[in-house]
C-alpha positions as CSV (number, residue, x, y, z in Angstrom):
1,X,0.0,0.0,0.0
2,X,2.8,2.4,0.6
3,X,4.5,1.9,-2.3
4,X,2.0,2.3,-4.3
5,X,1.1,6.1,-2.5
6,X,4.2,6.6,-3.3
7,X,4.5,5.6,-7.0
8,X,1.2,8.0,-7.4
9,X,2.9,10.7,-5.7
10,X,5.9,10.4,-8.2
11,X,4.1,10.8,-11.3
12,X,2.1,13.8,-10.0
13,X,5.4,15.9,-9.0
14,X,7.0,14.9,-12.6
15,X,4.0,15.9,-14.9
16,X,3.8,20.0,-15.4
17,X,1.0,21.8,-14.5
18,X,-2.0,21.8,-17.6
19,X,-1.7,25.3,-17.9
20,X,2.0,26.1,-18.3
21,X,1.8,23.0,-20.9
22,X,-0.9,25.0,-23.0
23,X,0.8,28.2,-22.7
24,X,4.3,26.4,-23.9
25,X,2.2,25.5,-26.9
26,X,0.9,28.2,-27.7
27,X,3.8,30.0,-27.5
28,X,5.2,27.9,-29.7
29,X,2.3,27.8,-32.3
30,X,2.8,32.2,-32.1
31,X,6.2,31.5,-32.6
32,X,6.0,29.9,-36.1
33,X,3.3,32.4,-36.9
34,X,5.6,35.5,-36.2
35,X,8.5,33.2,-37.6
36,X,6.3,32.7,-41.3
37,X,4.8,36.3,-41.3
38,X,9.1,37.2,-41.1
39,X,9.5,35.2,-44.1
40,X,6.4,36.3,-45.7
41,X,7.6,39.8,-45.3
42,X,11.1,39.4,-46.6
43,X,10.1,37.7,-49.5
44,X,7.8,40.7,-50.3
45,X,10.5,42.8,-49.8
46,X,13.0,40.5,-51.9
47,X,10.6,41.1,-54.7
48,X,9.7,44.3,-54.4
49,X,13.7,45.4,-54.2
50,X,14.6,42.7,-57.7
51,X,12.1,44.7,-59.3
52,X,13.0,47.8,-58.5
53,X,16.8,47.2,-59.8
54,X,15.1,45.6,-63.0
55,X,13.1,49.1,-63.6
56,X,16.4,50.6,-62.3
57,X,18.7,48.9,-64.9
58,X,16.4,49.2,-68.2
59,X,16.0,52.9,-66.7
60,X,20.0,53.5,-66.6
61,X,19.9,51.6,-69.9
62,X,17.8,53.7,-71.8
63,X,20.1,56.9,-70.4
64,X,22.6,55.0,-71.9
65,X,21.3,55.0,-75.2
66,X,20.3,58.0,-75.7
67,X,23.5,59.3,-74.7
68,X,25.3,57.2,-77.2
69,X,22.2,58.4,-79.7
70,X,23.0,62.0,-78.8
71,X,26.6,61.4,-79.1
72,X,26.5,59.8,-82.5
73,X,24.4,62.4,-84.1
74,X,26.7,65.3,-82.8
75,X,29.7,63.1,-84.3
76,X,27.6,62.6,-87.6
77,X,26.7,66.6,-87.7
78,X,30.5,67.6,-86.8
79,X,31.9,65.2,-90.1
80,X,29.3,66.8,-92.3
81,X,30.7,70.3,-91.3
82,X,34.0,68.9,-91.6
83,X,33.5,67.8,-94.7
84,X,31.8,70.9,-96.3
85,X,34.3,72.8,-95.0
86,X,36.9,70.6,-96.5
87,X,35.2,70.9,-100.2
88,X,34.8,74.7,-99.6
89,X,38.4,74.9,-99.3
90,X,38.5,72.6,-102.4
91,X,36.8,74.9,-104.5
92,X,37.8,77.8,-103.0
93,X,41.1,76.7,-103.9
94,X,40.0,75.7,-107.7
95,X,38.4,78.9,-108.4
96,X,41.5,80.6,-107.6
97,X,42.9,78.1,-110.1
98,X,40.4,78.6,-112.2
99,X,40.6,82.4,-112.4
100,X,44.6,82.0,-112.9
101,X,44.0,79.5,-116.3
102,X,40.6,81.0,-117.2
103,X,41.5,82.3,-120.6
104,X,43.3,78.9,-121.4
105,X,40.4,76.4,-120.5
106,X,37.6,77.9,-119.9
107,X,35.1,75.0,-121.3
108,X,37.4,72.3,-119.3
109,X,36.9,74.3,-116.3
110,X,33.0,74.7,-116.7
111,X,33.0,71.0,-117.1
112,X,35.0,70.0,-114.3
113,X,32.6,72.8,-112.3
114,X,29.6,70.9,-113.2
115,X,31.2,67.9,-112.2
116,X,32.3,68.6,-109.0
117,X,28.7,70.5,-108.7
118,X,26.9,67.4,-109.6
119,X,29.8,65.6,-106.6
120,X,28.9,67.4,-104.2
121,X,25.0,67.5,-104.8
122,X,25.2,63.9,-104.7
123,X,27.4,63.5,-101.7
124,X,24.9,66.2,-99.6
125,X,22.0,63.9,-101.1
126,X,23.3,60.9,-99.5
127,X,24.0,62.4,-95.9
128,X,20.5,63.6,-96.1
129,X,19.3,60.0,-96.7
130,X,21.8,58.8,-94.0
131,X,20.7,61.3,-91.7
132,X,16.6,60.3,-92.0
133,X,18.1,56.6,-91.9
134,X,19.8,57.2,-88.4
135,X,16.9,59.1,-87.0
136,X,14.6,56.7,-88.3
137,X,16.6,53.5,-86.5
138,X,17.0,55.8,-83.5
139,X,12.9,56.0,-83.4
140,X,12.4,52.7,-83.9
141,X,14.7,51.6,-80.6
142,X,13.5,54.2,-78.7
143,X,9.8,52.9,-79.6
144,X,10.9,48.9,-79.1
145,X,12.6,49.9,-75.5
146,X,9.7,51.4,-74.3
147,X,7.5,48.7,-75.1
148,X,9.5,46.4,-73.3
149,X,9.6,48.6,-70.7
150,X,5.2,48.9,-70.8
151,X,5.3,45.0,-71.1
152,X,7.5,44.6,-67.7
153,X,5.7,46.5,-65.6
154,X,2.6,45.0,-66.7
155,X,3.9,41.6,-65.5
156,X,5.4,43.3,-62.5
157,X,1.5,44.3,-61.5
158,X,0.0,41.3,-62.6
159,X,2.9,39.4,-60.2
160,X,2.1,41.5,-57.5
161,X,-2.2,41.2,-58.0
162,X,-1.0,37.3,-57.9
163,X,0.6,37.7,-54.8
164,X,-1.4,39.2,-53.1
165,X,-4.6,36.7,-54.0
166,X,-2.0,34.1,-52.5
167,X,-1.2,36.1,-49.2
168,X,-5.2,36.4,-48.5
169,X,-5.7,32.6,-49.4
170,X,-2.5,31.7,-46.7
171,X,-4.1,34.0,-43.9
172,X,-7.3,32.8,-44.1
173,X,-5.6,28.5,-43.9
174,X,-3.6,29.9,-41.0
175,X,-7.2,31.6,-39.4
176,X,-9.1,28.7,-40.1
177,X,-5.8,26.1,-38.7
178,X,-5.6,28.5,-35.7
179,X,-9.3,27.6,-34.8
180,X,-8.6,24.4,-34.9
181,X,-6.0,24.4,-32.7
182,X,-8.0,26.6,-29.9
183,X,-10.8,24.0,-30.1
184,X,-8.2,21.2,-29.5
185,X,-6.3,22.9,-27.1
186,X,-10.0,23.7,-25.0
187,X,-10.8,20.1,-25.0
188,X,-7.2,18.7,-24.2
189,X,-7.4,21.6,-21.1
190,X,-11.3,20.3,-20.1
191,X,-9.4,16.6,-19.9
192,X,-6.7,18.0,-17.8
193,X,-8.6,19.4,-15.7
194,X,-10.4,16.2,-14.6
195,X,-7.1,14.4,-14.8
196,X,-5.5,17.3,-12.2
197,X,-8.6,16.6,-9.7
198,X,-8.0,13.0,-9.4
199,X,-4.3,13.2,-8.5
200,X,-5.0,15.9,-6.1
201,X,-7.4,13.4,-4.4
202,X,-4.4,10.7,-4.7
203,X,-1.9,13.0,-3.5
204,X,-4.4,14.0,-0.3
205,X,-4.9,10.0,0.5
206,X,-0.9,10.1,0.4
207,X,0.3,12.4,2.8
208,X,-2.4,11.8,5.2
209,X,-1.0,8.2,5.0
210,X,2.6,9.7,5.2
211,X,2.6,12.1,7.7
212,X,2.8,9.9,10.9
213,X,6.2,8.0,9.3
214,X,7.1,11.7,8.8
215,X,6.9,12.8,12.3
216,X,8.7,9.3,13.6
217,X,11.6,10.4,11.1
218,X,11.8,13.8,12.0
219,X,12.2,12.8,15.9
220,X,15.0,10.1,15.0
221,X,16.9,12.8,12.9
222,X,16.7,15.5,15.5
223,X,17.8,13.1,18.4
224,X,21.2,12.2,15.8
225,X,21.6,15.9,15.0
226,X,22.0,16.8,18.6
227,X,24.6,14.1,19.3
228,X,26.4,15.0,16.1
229,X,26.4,19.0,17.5
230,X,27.8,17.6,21.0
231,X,30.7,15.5,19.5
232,X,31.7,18.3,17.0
233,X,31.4,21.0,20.4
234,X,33.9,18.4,22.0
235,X,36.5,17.8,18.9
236,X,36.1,21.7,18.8
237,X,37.4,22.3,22.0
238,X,40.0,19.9,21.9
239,X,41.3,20.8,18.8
240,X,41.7,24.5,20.1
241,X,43.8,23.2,23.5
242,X,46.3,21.5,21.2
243,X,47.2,24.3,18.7
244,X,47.2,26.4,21.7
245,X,49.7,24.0,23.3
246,X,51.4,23.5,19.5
247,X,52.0,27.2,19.7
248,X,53.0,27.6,23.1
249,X,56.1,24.7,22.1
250,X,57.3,26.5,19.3
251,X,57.7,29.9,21.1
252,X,59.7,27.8,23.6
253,X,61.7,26.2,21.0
254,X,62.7,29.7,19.8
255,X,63.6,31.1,22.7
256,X,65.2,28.3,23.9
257,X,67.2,28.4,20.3
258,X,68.0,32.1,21.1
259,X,69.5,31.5,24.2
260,X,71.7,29.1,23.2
261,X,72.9,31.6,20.2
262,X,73.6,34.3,22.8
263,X,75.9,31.8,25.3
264,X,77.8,30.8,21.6
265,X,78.4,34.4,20.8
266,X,79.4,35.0,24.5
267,X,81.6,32.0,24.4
268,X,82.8,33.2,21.2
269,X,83.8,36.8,22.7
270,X,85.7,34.9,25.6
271,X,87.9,33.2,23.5
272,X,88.5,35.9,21.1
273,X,89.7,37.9,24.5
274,X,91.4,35.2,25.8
275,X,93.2,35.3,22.6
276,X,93.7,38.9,22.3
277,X,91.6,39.6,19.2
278,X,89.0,42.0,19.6
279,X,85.5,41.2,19.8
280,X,83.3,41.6,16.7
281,X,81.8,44.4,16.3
282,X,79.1,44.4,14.4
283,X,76.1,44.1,17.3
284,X,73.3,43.9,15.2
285,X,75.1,40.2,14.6
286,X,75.4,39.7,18.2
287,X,72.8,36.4,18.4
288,X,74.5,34.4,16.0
289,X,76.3,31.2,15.9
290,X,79.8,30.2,15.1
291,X,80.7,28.4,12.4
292,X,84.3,27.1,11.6
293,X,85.9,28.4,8.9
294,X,89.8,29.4,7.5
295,X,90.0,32.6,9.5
296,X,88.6,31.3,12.9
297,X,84.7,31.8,14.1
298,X,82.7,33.8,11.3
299,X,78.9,35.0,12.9
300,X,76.7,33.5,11.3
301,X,72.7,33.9,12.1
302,X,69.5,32.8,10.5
303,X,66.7,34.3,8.7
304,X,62.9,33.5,8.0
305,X,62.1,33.3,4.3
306,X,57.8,33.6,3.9
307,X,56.0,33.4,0.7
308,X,52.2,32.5,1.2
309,X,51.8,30.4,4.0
310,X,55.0,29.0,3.8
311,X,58.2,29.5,6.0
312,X,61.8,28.5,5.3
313,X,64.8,29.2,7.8
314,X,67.7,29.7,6.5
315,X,71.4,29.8,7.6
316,X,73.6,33.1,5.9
317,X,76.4,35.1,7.3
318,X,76.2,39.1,7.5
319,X,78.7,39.7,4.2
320,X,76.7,36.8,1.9
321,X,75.2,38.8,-0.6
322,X,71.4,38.7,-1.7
323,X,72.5,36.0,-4.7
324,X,73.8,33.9,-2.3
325,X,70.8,34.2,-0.2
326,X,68.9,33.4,-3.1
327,X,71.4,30.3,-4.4
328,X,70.5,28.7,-1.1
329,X,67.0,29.0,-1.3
330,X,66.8,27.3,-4.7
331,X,68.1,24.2,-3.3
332,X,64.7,24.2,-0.9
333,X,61.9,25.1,-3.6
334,X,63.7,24.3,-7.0
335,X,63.4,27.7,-8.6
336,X,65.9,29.5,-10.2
337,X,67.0,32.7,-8.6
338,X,66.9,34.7,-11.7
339,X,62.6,34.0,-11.2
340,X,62.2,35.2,-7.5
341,X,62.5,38.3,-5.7
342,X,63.1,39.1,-2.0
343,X,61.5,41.8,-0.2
344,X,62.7,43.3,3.6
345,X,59.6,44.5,3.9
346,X,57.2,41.6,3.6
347,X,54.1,44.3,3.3
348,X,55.2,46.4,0.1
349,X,56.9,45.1,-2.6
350,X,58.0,48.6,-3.7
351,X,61.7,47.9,-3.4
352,X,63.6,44.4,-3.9
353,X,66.7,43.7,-2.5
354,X,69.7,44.2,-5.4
355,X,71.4,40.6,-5.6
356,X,74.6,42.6,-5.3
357,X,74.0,43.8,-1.7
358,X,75.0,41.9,1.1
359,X,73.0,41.7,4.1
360,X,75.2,43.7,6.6
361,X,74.4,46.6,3.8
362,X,70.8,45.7,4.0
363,X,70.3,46.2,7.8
364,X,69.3,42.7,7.8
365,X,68.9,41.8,11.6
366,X,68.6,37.9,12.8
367,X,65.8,36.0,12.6
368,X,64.1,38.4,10.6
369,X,61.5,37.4,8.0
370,X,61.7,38.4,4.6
371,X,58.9,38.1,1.9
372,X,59.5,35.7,-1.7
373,X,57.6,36.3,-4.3
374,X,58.2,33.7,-7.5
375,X,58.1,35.2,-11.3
376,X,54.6,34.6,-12.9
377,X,54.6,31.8,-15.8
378,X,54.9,33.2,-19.0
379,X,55.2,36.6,-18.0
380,X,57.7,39.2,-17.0
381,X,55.7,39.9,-13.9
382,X,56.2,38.8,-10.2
383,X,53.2,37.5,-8.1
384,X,52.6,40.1,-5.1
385,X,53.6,39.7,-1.6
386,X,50.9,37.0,0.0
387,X,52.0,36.3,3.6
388,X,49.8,34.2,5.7
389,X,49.8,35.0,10.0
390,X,51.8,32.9,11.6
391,X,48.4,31.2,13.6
392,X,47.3,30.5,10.3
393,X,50.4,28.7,9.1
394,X,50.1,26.5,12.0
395,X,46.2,25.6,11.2
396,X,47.5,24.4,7.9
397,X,49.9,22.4,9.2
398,X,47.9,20.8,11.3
399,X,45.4,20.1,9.0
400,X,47.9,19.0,6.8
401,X,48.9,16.4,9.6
């Protein structure tokens, strides 16, 4: 029986509500309305602009022709100047002549006057009939463009009554389609409806049934929860007492560490009196431990290199210079020195330290901490200073234990 409240249950809390199903569809339905009225609309316009450049073309066209029309007849009327002016000369030229031998040949010169009379009347008689010619052909392209021209935009209106008897034959199959879909959509959200009533009943029956096994669970839970609170209140406390006590050991162990440096360094002064060398003078130095070397006892003293939550402590003698420094600290984190930077100052990373100073120069006291910062991969840039509190160094470690 509970299983099969349940299985109800399930099906009722996957199936959307009847409403946001119908609205979903009829978005969807105004969707492909607005999405084919778009097309519709572009095609029109798709049309309307390819007819436009047709008109536009046999427009520019016609220009064209008369232009070259206009052109040719100025050409033809310039050469028939030319050329009158050319027999002009002629015979302005031969009656010269002719006045010159007029006494010797005077009927050959009347002849050869009639002739080039009869020339020239024949030569003006043919430009005349050239000249109707041209104007007739001109006419009759002029007269065939613009009946192609009459004959296009008829078809372009016809095309466009066409189109628009198609337009008002789609609206009205998308009207009567809509309709249909309303009426559907009505009876499918009448049978949801009913469908929506009965699981409501079902679901009712269900968490009546389920509401006792829900108040025995909510009591168990509770009852765990509290025990789970008190055990993490407990591990709380204790963990807080041992990093207390963690921290507590280490300040020991460093002052502990310091005193031993000061009896070396007083140790060291002793014998350097006892020897008659003078004691070393440089004080800031003083809590530092010997170290044998070729020249006797050389101070040496350590320093704390930080970078994020990281400390290193490193051994270094007052005249090792920065390079050095950072030579030694490459054998700890494997990175070459020419890609990190050390800072005094581990707040501001407005000067570094020049690898050519040495520490004495610096001011660098003993056990002070110094900030590294590592060069940025593929990048000319350092990272900036990041330098976690020393309380939250020792959280990490823990953890880390």
């Amino acid at each position: 029986m509970a299983s099969t409240v349940m299985t109800g249950t399930t099906s009722f809390s996957s199936r959307a509500p009847p409403g946001e199903e119908t609205q979903t569809k009829l978005n969807a339905l105004s969707n492909q309305f607005d999405n084919f009225f778009g097309d519709l609309e572009e095609e029109t316009a798709v049309r309307k602009k390819a007819e436009d450049s047709r008109v536009t073309r046999i427009e520019r066209e016609l220009g064209r022709l008369e232009k070259a029309i206009n052109v040719e007849t100025r050409r033809r009327i310039e050469a028939t100047k030319a050329i009158q002016l050319q027999y002009e000369e002629k015979l302005e030229a031969m009656q010269t002549s002719f006045r010159e031998q007029i006494k010797a040949s005077t009927d050959a010169l009347r002849a050869e006057i009639r002739g080039l009379h009869d020339h020239i009347a024949r030569l003006e008689a043919r430009m005349d009939e050239e000249r109707e010619n041209r104007e007739r052909e001109i006419q009759r392209h002029n007269h065939d463009v613009l009946s192609k021209f009459d004959a296009h935009t008829k078809e372009f209106e016809i095309e466009k009554v066409t189109r628009l008897e198609r337009e008002a034959q789609l609206l009205k199959r998308i009207g009567d389609e809509a309709f249909r879909v309303q009426q559907k959509i009505a009876q499918e959200r009448i049978h949801r409806d009913g469908e929506i009533v009965q699981m409501k009943d079902e679901f009712w029956a269900a968490t009546k049934s389920r509401d006792k096994a829900d108040e025995v669970f909510k009591s168990e839970m509770l009852r765990k929860m509290g025990v789970v609170q008190r055990e993490l209140d407990v591990e709380t406390k204790a963990r807080e007492l041992s990093e207390e006590q963690l921290v507590n050991a280490i300040n020991d162990y460093t002052k502990a560490l310091q005193d031993g440096l000061r009896v070396i360094n007083r140790t060291r002064d002793a014998r350097a009196r006892a020897s008659g060398r003078p004691s070393s003078s440089r004080e800031p130095y003083a809590q530092s431990q010997p170290r044998a070397g070729l020249g006797g006892a050389v101070p040496m003293m350590y320093v704390r290199v930080k970078r994020k939550n990281q400390t290193m402590f490193v051994y270094a003698e007052p005249s090792d210079t920065v390079g050095a420094l950072k030579g030694k600290i490459e054998g700890i984190v494997q990175v070459s020195p020419a890609e990190m930077r050390l800072y005094a100052d581990t707040e501001s990373s407005a000067h570094a330290m020049a690898d050519k100073d040495t520490l004495e120069k610096l001011g660098v006291q003993p056990e002070q901490a110094l900030a590294l910062v590592f060069k940025l991969p593929g990048t000319d840039d350092f990272e900036p200073i990041e330098i976690a509190s020393d309380a939250a160094q020792l959280g990490d470690g823990e953890k880390a234990d």
